[in-house]
C-alpha positions as CSV (number, residue, x, y, z in Angstrom):
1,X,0.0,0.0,0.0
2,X,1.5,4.1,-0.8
3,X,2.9,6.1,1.2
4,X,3.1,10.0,0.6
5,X,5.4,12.8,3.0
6,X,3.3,14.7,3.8
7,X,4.5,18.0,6.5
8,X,8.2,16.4,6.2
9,X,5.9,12.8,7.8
10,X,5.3,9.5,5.8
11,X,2.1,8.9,5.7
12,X,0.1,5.8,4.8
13,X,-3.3,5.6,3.1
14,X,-5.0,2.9,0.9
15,X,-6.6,3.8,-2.1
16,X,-8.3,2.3,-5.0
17,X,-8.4,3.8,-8.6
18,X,-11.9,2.4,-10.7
19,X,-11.2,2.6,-14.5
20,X,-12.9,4.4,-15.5
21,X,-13.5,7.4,-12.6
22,X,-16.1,9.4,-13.5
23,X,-16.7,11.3,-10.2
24,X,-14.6,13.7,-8.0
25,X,-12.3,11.1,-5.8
26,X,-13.9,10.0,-2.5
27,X,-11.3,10.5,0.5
28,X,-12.0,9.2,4.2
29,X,-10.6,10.9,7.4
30,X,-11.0,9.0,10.7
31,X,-12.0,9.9,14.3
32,X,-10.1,10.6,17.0
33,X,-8.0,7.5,18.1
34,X,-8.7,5.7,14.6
35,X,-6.9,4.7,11.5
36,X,-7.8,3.8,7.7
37,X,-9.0,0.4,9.2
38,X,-12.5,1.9,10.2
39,X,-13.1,2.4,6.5
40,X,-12.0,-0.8,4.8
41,X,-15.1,-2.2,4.2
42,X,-16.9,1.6,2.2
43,X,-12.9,1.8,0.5
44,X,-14.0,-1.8,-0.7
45,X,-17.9,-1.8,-1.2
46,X,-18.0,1.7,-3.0
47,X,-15.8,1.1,-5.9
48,X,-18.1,-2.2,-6.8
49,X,-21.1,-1.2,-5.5
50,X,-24.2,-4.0,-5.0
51,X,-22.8,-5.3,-8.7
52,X,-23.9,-1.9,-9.7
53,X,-22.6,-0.9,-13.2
54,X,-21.9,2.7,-12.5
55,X,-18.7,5.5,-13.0
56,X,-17.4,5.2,-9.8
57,X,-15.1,7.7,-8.0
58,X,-11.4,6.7,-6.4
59,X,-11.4,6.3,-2.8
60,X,-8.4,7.1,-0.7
61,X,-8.6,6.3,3.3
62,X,-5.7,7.3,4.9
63,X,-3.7,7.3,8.4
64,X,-3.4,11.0,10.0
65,X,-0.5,11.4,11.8
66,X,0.7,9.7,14.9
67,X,-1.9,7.2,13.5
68,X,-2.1,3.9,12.3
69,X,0.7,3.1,10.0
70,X,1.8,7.3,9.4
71,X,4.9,8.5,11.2
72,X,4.6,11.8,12.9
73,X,3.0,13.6,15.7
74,X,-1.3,14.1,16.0
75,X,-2.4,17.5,16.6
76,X,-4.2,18.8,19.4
77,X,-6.7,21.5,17.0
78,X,-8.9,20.5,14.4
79,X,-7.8,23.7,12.3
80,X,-4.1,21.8,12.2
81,X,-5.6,18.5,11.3
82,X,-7.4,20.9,8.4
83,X,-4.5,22.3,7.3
84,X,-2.5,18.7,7.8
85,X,-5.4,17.0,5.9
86,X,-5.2,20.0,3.0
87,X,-1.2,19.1,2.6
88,X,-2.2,15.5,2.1
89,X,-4.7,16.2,-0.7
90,X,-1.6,18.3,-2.0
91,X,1.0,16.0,-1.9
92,X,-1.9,13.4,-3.6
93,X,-2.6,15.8,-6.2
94,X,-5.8,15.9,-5.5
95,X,-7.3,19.4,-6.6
96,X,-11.3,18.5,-5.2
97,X,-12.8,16.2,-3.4
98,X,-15.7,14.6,-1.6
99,X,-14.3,14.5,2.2
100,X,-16.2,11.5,4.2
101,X,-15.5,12.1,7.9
102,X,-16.5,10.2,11.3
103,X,-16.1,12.3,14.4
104,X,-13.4,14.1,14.6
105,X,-12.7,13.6,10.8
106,X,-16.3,15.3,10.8
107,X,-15.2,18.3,12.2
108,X,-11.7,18.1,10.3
109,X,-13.8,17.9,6.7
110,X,-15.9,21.1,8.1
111,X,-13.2,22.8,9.1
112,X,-11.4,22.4,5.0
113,X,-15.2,22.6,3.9
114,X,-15.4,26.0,6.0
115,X,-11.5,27.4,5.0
116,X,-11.1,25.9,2.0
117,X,-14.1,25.6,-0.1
118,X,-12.4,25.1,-3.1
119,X,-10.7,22.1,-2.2
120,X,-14.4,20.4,-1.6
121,X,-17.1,18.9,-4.0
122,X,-19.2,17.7,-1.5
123,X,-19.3,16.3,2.5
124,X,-20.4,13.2,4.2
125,X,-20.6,14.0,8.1
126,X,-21.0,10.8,9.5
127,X,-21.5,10.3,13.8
128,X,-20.3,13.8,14.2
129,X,-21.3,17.7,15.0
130,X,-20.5,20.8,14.7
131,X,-19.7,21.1,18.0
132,X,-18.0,18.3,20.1
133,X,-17.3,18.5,24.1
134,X,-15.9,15.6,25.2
135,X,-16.8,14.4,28.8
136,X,-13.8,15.5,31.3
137,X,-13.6,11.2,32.5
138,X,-11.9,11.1,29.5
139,X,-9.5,14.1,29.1
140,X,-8.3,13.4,32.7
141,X,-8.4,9.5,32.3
142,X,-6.0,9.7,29.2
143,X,-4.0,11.1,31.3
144,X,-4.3,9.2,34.2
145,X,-5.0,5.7,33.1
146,X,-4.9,5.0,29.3
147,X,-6.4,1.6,29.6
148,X,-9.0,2.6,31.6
149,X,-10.0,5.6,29.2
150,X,-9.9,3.2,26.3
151,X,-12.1,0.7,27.9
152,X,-14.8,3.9,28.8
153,X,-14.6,5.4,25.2
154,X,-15.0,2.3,23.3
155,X,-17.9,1.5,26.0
156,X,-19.8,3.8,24.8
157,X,-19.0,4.2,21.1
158,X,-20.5,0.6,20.2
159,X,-23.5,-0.3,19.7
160,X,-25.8,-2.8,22.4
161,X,-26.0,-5.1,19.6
162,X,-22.4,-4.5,18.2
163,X,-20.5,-8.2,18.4
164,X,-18.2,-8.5,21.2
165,X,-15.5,-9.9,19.3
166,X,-15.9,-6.3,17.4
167,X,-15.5,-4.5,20.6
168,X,-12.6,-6.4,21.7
169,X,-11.0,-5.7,17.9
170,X,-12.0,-1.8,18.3
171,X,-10.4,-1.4,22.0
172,X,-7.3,-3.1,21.2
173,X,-6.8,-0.8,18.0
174,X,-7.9,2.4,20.2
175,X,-4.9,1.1,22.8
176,X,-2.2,1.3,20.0
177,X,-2.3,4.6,20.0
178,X,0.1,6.6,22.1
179,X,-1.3,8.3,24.6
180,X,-0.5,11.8,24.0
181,X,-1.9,11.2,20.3
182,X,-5.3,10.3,21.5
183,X,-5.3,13.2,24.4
184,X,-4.7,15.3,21.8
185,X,-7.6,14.5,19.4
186,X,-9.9,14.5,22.2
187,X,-8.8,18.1,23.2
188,X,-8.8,19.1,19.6
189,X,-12.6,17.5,19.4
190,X,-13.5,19.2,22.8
191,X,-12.3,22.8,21.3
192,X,-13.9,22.4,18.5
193,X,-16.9,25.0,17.5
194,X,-18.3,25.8,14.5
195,X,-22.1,26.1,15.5
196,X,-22.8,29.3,14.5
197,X,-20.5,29.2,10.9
198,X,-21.6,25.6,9.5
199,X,-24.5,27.1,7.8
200,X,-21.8,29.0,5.4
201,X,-21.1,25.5,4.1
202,X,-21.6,25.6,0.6
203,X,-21.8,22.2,-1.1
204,X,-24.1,19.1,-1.3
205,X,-23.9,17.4,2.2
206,X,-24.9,14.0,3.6
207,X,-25.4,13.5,7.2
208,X,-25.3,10.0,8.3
209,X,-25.5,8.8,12.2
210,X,-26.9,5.6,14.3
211,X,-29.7,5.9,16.2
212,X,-28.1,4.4,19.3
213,X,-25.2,6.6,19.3
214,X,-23.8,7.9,22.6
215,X,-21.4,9.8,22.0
216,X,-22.7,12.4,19.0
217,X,-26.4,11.7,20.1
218,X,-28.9,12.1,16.4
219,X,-29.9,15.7,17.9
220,X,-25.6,16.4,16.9
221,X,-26.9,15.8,13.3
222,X,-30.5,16.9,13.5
223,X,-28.6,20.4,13.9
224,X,-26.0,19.6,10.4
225,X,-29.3,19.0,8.8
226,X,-31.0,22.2,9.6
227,X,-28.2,24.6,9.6
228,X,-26.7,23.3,6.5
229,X,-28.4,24.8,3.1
230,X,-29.9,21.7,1.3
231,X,-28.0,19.1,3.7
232,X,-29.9,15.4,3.9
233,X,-29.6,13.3,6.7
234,X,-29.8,9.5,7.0
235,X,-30.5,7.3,10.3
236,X,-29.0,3.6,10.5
237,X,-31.3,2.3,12.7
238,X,-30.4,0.1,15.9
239,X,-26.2,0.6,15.8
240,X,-24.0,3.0,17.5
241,X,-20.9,5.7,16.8
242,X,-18.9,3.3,15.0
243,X,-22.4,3.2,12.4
244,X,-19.7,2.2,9.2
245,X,-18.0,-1.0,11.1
246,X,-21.3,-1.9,13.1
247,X,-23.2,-1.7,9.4
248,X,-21.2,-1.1,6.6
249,X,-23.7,-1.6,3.8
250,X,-26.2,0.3,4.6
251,X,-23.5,3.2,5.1
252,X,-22.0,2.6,1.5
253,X,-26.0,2.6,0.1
254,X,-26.0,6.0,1.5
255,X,-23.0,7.0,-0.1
256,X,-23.7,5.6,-3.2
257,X,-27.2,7.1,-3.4
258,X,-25.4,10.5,-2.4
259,X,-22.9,10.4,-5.1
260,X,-24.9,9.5,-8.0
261,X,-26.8,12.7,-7.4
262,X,-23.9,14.9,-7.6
């Protein structure tokens, strides 16, 4: 799989290239704590699509830094995983894409959407808001006792129906990350504000969120919905935060059905 420096840090993605691509390229930013692994199945699903004979876009799913697979060191401000995630699309020669994000990658693809407009062809805001405090048990427990504030997070990020084996897979990916990588995208996330600028986004949005999501409840995307002009939102019933590993289909349905219409 590539790897592009990116800020003077290698960074990994995965990517695949449909021939032929008929659509602006479809790239996927993850949440705080994550990697490109939470997207493998829509980096898989959307470029053959239910057997669907359609001119699909590339999709590139990619490791910010301190993350996963890329060298480097996270950021603690959304605006600097903006400007981070702007250099990537640079050193990808990308000119403008469709940005899909999940939580913190939600407020990182608002945050280009918001700065850089230009750069953006459309948004998918999946489990996220435009405004995202984070409870103080996990700031100090970070801190205090990784382990423990891994176990709370992914507590309540699953689903009740969510396999346990896919818990157990999702905490022991969450506990690879160094510590002062993950307390810095959950300071980033709890800084992060844009309720009274998201409705200057100007581009075709999809907002997508479980029902049983604990940690960016449906009212977090009931408000991207009504302060975004022309923004659509879609409910996967029954699952939690982690809505594209919990169901993964019905996620890339959505996306699907969203890009076609572009």
């Amino acid at each position: 799989m590539p790897y592009l420096t990116v800020a003077g840090e290698r960074v990994y993605y995965v990517h695949r290239q449909p021939v032929p691509a008929g659509q602006p390229p479809v790239v996927f930013v993850h949440g705080a704590g994550g990697s490109h692994q939470h997207w493998l199945y829509q980096v898989r699903d959307l470029a053959a699509p239910l057997g669907q004979d359609l001119s699909l876009p590339p999709t590139y799913a990619l490791d910010l830094p301190g993350h996963g697979r890329s060298e480097g060191v996270g950021r603690d401000s959304i605006s600097a995983y903006g400007d981070w995630l702007v250099a990537f699309l640079d050193a990808a020669q990308l000119e403008k894409v469709v940005l899909v994000g999940h939580s913190m990658g939600g407020a990182i693809a608002q945050d280009v959407a918001l700065r850089h407009p230009h750069r953006v062809a459309a948004l998918c805001l999946i489990a996220t808001g435009a405004r995202l405090r984070v409870a103080p048990a996990i700031l100090t427990g970070i801190q205090q006792n990784k382990e423990a504030a891994v176990q709370l997070i992914i507590g309540w990020a699953f689903g009740p129906e969510a396999p346990a084996e896919m818990v157990h897979l999702g905490r022991r990916q969450m506990g690879e990350v160094p510590a002062e990588v993950l307390y810095g995208d959950f300071v980033a996330c709890d800084a992060f504000d844009v309720l009274e600028r998201v409705g200057g986004i100007d581009v075709p949005v999809l907002v997508l969120c479980g029902t049983q999501d604990r940690l960016t409840p449906v009212k977090y995307s009931a408000y991207l919905r009504d302060r975004i002009p022309g923004a659509t939102l879609h409910l996967v019933e029954g699952v939690g935060h982690m809505v594209m590993i919990e169901q993964p289909q019905p996620v890339v349905r959505a996306l699907v059905a969203f890009l076609e219409k572009l």
